[in-house]
ZADO-1210 file (C-alpha; in nm, 4 decimals, padded with zeros to 6 digits):
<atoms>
<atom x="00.0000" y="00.0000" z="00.0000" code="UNK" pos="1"/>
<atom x="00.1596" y="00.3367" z="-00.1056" code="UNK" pos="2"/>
<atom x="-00.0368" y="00.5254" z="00.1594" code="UNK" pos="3"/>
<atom x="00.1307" y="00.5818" z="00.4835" code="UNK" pos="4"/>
<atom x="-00.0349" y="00.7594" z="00.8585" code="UNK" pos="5"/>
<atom x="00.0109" y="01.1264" z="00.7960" code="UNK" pos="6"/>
<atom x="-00.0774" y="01.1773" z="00.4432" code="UNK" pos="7"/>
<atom x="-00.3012" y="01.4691" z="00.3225" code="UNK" pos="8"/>
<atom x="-00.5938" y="01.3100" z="00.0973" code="UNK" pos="9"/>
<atom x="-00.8910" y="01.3503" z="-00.1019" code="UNK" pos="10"/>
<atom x="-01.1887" y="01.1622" z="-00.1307" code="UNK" pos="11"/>
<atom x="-01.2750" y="01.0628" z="-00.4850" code="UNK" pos="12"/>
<atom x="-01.5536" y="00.8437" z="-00.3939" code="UNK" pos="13"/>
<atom x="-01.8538" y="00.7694" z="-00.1820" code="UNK" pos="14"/>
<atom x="-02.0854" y="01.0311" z="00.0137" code="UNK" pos="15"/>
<atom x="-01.7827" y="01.2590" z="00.1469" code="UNK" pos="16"/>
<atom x="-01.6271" y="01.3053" z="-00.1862" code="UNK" pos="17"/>
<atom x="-01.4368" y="01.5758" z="-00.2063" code="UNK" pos="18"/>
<atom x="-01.3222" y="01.6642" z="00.1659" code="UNK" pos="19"/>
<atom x="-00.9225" y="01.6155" z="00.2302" code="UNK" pos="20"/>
<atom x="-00.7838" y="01.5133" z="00.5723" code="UNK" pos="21"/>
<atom x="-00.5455" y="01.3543" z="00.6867" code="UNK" pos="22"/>
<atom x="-00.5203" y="00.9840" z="00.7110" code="UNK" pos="23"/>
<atom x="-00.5241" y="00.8275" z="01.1388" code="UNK" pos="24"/>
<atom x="-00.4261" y="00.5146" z="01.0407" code="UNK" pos="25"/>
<atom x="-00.3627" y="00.2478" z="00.7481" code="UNK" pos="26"/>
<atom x="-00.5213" y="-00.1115" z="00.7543" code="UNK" pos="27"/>
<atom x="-00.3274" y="-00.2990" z="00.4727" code="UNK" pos="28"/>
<atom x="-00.4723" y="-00.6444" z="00.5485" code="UNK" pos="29"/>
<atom x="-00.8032" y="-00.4596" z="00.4600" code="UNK" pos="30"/>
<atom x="-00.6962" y="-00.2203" z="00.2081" code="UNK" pos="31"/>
<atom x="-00.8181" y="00.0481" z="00.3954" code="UNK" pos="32"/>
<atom x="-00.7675" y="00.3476" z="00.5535" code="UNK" pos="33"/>
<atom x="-00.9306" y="00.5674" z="00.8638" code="UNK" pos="34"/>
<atom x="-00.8803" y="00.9777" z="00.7436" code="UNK" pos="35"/>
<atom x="-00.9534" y="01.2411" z="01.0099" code="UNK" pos="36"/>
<atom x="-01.3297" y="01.4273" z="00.9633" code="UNK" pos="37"/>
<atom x="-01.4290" y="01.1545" z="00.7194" code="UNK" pos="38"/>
<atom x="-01.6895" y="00.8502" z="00.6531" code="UNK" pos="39"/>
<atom x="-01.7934" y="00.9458" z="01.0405" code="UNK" pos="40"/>
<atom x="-02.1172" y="00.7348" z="01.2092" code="UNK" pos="41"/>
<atom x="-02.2770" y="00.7398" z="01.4809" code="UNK" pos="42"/>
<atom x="-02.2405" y="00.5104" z="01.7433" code="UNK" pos="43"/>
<atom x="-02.4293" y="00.4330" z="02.0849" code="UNK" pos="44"/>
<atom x="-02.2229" y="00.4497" z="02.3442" code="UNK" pos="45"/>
<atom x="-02.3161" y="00.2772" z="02.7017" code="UNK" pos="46"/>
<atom x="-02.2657" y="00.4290" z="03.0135" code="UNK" pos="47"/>
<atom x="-01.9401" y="00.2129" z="03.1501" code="UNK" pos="48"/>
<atom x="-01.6674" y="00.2892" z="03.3962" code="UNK" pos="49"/>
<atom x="-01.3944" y="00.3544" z="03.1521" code="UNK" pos="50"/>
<atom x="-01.6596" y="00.6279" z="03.0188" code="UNK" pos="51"/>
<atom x="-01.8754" y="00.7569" z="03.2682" code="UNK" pos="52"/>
<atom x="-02.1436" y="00.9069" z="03.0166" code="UNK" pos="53"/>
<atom x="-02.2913" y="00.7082" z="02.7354" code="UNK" pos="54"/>
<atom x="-02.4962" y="00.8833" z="02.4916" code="UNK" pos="55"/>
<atom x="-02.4264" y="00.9141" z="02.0803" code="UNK" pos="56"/>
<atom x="-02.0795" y="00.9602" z="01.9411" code="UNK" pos="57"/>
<atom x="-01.9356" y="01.0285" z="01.5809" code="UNK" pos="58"/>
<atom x="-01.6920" y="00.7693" z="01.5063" code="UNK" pos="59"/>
<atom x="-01.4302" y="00.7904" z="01.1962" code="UNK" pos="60"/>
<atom x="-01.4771" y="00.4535" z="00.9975" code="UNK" pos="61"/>
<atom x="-01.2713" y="00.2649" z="00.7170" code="UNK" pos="62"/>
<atom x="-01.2830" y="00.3429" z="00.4116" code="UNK" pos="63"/>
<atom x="-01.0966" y="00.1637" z="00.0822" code="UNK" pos="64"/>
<atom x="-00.7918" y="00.3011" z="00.0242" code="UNK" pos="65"/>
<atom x="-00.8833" y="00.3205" z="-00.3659" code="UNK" pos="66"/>
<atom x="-01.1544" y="00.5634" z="-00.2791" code="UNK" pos="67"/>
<atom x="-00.8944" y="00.8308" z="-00.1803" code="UNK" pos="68"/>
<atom x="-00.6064" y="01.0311" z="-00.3527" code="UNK" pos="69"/>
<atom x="-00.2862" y="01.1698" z="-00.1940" code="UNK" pos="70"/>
<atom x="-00.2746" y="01.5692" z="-00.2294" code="UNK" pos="71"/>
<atom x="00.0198" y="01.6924" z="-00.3466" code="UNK" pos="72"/>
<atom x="00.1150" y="02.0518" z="-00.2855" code="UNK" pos="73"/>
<atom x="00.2066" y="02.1643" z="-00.6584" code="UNK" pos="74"/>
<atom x="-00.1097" y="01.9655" z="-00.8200" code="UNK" pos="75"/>
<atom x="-00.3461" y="01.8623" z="-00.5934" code="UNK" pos="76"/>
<atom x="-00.5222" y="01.5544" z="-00.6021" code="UNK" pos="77"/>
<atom x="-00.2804" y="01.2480" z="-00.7539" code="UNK" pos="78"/>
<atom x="-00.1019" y="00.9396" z="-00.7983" code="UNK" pos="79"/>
<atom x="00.1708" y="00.7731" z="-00.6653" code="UNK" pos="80"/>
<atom x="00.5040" y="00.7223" z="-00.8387" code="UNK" pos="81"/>
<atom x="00.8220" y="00.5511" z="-00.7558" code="UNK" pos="82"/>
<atom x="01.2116" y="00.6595" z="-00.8110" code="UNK" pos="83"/>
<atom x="01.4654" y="00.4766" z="-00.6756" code="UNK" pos="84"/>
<atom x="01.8395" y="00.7212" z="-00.6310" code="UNK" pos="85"/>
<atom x="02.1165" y="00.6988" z="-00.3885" code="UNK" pos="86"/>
<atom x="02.1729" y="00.8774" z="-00.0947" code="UNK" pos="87"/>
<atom x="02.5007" y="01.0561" z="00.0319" code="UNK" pos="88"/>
<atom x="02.5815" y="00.6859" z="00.2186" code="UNK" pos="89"/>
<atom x="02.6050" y="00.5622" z="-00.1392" code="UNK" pos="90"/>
<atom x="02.2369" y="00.3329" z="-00.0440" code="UNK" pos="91"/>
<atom x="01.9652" y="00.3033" z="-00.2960" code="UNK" pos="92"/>
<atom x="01.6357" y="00.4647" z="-00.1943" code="UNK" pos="93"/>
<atom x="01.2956" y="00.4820" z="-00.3108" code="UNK" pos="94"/>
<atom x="01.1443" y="00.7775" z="-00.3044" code="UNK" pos="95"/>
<atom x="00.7755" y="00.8602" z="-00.3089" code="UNK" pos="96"/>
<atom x="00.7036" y="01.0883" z="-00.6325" code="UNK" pos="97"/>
<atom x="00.3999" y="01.2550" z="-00.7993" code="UNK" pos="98"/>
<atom x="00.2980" y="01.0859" z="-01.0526" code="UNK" pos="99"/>
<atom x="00.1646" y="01.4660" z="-01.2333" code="UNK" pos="100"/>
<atom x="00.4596" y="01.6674" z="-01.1595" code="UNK" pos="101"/>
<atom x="00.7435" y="01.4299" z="-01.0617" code="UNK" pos="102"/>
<atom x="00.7876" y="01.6112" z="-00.7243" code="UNK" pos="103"/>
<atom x="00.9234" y="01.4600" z="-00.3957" code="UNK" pos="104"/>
<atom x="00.6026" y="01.3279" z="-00.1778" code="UNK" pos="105"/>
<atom x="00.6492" y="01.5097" z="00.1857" code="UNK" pos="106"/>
<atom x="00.6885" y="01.1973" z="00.4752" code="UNK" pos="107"/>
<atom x="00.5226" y="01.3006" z="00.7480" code="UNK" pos="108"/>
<atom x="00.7998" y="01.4022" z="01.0550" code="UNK" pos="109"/>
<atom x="00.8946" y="01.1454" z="01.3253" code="UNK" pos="110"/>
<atom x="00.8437" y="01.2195" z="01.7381" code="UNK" pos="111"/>
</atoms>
């Protein structure tokens, strides 16, 4: 799966299409993906005593991850592309590129 946690997307498909966020986790066994603000429910919650009040929340739910398209920052909605260079260390590398452009993906920052 070519998305990673931390990506800025855009939904191409379903009944939020068209919102971006930013994606709170990957699920590659499922091919899916949970983005922040999007494909919410509601769910019932009960009264327990982990969570003292019960009542209705919005949860974010999977969605596939063909239904939504990285954003890059020169083009907007696109692809995914691939080069492989070397580094300073003399190590190969592949590098996350837009597919549109041929620009460097961001990664999103460690800590």
């Amino acid at each position: 799966m070519k998305l990673t946690k931390g990506d800025r997307v855009r939904v191409r498909a379903g009944k939020d299409r068209g919102k971006e966020g930013v994606i709170m986790r990957v699920l590659p066994d499922e091919d899916r993906v949970i983005v922040d603000g999007v494909n919410r429910a509601k769910k019932h919650q009960r009264a327990t005593k982990a969570t003292m009040q019960g009542g209705i929340i919005d949860k974010e739910m999977p969605m596939p991850a063909s239904a939504v398209a990285i954003v890059c920052p020169n083009d907007g909605p696109t692809r995914i592309g691939y080069r492989i260079e070397k580094n300073a260390a003399g190590v190969m590398q592949k590098i996350r590129v837009c597919r549109k452009c041929g620009a460097e993906l961001p990664r999103r920052k460690e800590g």
